[in-house]
Each structure stands twice: as C-alpha cells, then as structure tokens.
Phi, psi and omega in degrees: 000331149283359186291326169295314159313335150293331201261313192246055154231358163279154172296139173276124171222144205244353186262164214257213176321143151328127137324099165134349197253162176293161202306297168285346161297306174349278178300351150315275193309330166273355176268351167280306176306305155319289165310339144314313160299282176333317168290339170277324190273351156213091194311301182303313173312316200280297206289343170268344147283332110031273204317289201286359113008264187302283150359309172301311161266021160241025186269311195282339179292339154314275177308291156300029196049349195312343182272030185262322203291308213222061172231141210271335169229095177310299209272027140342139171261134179291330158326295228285323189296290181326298171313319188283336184279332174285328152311352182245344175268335219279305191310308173013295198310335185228056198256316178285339194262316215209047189290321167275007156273321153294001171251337167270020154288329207252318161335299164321286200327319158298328172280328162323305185285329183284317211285344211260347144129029172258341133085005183325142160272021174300302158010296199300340182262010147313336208266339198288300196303315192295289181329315180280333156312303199271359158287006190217326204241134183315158190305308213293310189294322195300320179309291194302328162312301184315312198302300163014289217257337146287329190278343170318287178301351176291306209294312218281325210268003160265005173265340185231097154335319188232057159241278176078284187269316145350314170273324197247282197326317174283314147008283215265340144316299189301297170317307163312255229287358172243008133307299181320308171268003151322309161307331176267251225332321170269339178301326181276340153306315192288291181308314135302336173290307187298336203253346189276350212252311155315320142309336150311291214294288169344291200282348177277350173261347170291321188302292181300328199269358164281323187308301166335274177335325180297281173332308159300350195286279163324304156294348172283315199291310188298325193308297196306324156288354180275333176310308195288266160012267198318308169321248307249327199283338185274350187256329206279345186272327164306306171326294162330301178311302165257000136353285170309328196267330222236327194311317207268329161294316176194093187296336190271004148304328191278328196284323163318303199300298206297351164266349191249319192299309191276008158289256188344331193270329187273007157320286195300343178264299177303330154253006130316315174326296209300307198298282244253017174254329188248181180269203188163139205277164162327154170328302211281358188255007196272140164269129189258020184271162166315114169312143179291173171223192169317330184266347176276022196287325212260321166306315168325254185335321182302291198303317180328314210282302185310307217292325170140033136244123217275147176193141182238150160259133193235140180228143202227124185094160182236131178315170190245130173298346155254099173302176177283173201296190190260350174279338164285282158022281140349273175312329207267312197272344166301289193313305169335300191294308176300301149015273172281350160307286174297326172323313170296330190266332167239038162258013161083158183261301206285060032268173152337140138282151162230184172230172108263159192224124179255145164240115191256096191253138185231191174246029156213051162174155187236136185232141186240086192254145196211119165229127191237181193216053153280184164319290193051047174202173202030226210301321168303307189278343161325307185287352168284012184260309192223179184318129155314001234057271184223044181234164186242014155065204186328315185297321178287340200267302186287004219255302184291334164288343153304317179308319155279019175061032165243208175266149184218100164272152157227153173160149144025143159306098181271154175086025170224144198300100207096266179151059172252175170087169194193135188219147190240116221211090160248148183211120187238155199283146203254341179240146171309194164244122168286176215253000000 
C-alpha cells in the first residue's frame, strides 16, 4: 500500500549507492534512485500508473467475487461494489496535490460500504491518502484525516452491532501504522533537507573565507611592495641628485648615475605594476620597517632553530651577478618562512621533525624546496591547507608566486612511507615575462 508513497516522496539523489554496501543493496538503491528520478522529473506519468494499478486491482477484485469472501452481506448488488471500488481507486490521481479533498471524497463512499455491509478491500486505500496527510500536512490535518476515515465505520458498525471488530479494528490498524509512516518519511526528508542545506551553508562559507583570506594576503603583500617602490623611488631620487651634480665634472659619472636610474626605475614601474593589482591597507596601518631579502635567510632559520625546530640550509647553483629583484626576494623568503612556520604548527612532535631548505639557482629561474619529516596526517596535515588564525598557508604562498608568474606545489614528501613527511616546491623566474 506504500510502495509507491516511498519511492516518490523520498529526496532524490542522483548519485549512486553508499560506500560500503552490498552488492544486492546496491542495486536497490539504484534502482530506487532511478524511480525516484523518473518521479520528479514526470509526476503526473508515475501517479497515473499507480492510479490505474490500483483501480485494476480493485476491478478484479469485483469481478472475481473475492470480496464476497470477508463480506458481512455476500448479496450486495454488484453494480454497487463496482462504483464503490472505483471510488476509492480512481481519486489517487490527487492523492499528493489534495489529499483530504480525497478522503472527504472517499467519505460518502465508505458509509456506503460499512452501511450496506459489503465491506470491499478497496477501503483500504484510504490509508494510502491518510500517508500523504501525515508526509505533507500540518498535525492538525492528520486529526481530520482519522475523523474522515472513522465516522463512516462508526455510522456502518451501529447500523450491524456485531460487526465492530471486523469492520472498525483492521482500520484502525491500517490507520496507525500509514500515519506513522509518513511522520518517518517526513521526519527523514526533514532531516535531510537540514543536512543538504548546512552543507550548502559550509561550503559558502568556506568559499568566503578563503576568498577573505585571499585578500587579506594580497594586502600584506601590497603594503610590503609599497616599501619596496619606495626604496627603489628613493635610491633613484638620490641618483638624480648626483647626477646634477657630477654632470658639469665627470660627465662619465653622470652617464653611470643615468643607467643606474634607468635599471632602478623600471624595477619600480614593474612592480608598481604588480602594487596596482592587490589592495592596500590604510597608510597609517602600513609597517615601516625594511622588508626582508636573501641575505636575512640564515636570520630566519636561526630564530626557526630557537623555536625547536632543526633546519639546514643547502645553496645550489651559482647566483646571477645582478641578484634578483627584492621583491622576488621577498617571495622566497615569505614562502620559507611560511613553510617552516607550518611545519611547527602541524608537523607533529612523535618522533620530532626536522627540515631543509634549497635554494637552487639556474638561469633562468630560482627554485626554493622547503622539506620536513613531519607526520603529515589527520588534523595536522589538514591544517597545512588553510587557513590558520590569521595566516593563509598554501593560498598565501601561492597568491605571492604568482605575482612573478611563478609557481608553487605542496604535499606529502614523495617516496616516504605513510605520508609522512611534506614538501614545498617554488620556482620563480628570474626575469619578467614580457608583457
């Protein structure tokens, strides 16, 4: 009596079986799943084979005498049983859009049956109707459903004193247990909706706070590129200065200065560029000490050393005689920094970690590997993805290799057993890319 009332009033999931389930469960659930589609996407198709189902099967039930069998008067005129079975199959068709305008439909029709004592198992498919009441309709409708599917068998069983329990009792059975399920079907629909809907809610919120994160990123970074500007605009107003001065003495002094402004300016006009791509924080919130470069790396590593984690540094490759600009500098020593930073905070104590760090220069691009012999699993290694309290982890690491078009990978250590251990892998270009 329910099988249809299962299949298309449960949430629809397009995806296929639970991980984990058997082989003939499986195959349930997708065949479930399907019919489950097919009802949504055509209702009317599903509730009208249903209907004409049922209506099939209480036409035969007519027709072979069987309702003769549990009939309190076998001498029922049969026209009559027949009107009565198709009243009770046929209204279906609006069992979902209207279910208590089909139980007061179905009402005449049941005092019919208790009064004139034929008692048909058509009856029964009130109960179909009572199930889509208590899947749909407030607590209230469910009382009117009952009086609805009671006053009839009341009416029919003081018209027969001692049909009672025949008449009322298997009913009042049917009724209880398609109230019930309904109330589980809507309670597990309900309860699904809160978890699909909260999963909704997660992911928009994960989505902003990296988007937050992004940002915040971008801005630390620009504050730390407006320094840089500034030296470069400050080395070039010096330049200038004695320039003017050197011009009228040692013209080939001068001719020097005016080649060091134009090295210097297009630093600084390229990373202006670079500055007018991210935000920046107020003025007054900007930190004004000198930004790091390469050569403050052996400081890094030292205070790393204080916190309690041993790290070596390996230089590989020979340097380019114009090092690189400070602001690629810069990147290298953030990503490091950041690097070892998370390794303290998730690389777990159980055995100790240690790191290293390379610096690789070839010649046309400086590579930077930061590898540690952490855990790098569960709640620790989660925490190397994102954010952190008010640091950005990976995102940040990439946010800055990208501004010089370079690259950044993280992950697992390859080639060690468990996942343990985690490696950070940037390469940055040593020269712009033209534009």
């Amino acid at each position: 009596m329910t099988n249809d009332d299962d299949l298309s009033s449960s949430p629809d999931t397009a995806g296929g079986a639970a991980p984990g389930t058997a082989p003939l469960t499986g195959h349930i659930q997708r065949l479930l799943q399907r019919v489950r589609a097919f009802d949504v996407r055509r209702p009317l198709v599903w509730d009208g084979l249903l209907t004409m189902s049922w209506i099939l099967f209480a036409v035969l039930d007519v027709t072979s005498g069987g309702w003769r069998t549990v009939a309190l008067d076998p001498n029922v005129s049969g026209t009559l049983v027949l009107l009565m079975s198709v009243a009770f199959s046929a209204p279906l068709l609006w069992r979902r859009t209207r279910p208590l305008t089909v139980l007061a439909f179905m009402a005449p029709v049941s005092l019919v049956n208790a009064w004139s004592g034929a008692v048909i198992q058509a009856a029964f498919l009130q109960e179909i109707v009572v199930f889509h009441v208590a899947l749909r309709l407030p607590g209230r409708a469910l009382a009117w459903a009952g009086a609805l599917v009671a006053a009839p068998l009341v009416a029919g069983a003081l018209h027969r004193p001692h049909s009672w329990d025949p008449m009322i009792v298997p009913h009042l059975w049917a009724f209880a247990l398609s109230a019930l399920l309904g109330i589980v079907v809507r309670t597990r629909k309900e309860y699904t909706a809160a978890l699909v809907d909260r999963a909704h809610r997660l992911e928009l919120e994960r989505d902003q706070q990296a988007r937050l994160a992004a940002a915040a990123e971008r801005t630390r970074i620009a504050r730390e590129m407006h320094d840089i500007i500034g030296h470069n605009l400050s080395v070039i107003t010096g330049l200038a200065d004695g320039g003017a001065y050197a011009a009228a003495k040692s013209p080939e002094r001068a001719a020097q200065a005016l080649e060091a402004i134009g090295t210097t300016s297009r630093q600084a006009l390229t990373e202006l560029r670079r500055l007018l791509g991210v935000l920046r924080d107020h003025p007054a919130e900007a930190d004004r000490t000198p930004q790091p470069t390469l050569d403050d790396m052996d400081e890094l590593l030292t205070g790393v050393r204080a916190a309690g984690l041993p790290v070596r540094l390996h230089i590989r490759g020979t340097p380019p005689s114009a090092p690189p600009t400070a602001g690629r500098q810069l990147t290298v020593y953030r990503v490091v920094q950041e690097a070892l930073t998370n390794t303290l905070k998730h690389g777990g104590t159980a055995p100790s970690p240690t790191a290293e760090v390379t610096l690789t220069y070839r010649a046309t691009e400086l590579e930077a590997v930061i590898t540690d012999t952490g855990t790098g699993t569960g709640a620790d290694a989660a925490g190397r993805h994102g954010p952190e309290g008010g640091g950005q982890g990976i995102t940040g690491m990439r946010e800055r290799a990208s501004l010089y078009d370079g690259t950044l990978e993280a992950g697992p250590l390859p080639g060690c057993a468990s996942a343990t251990g985690w490696q950070v892998r940037l390469r940055l270009p040593l020269e712009d890319t033209p534009s």
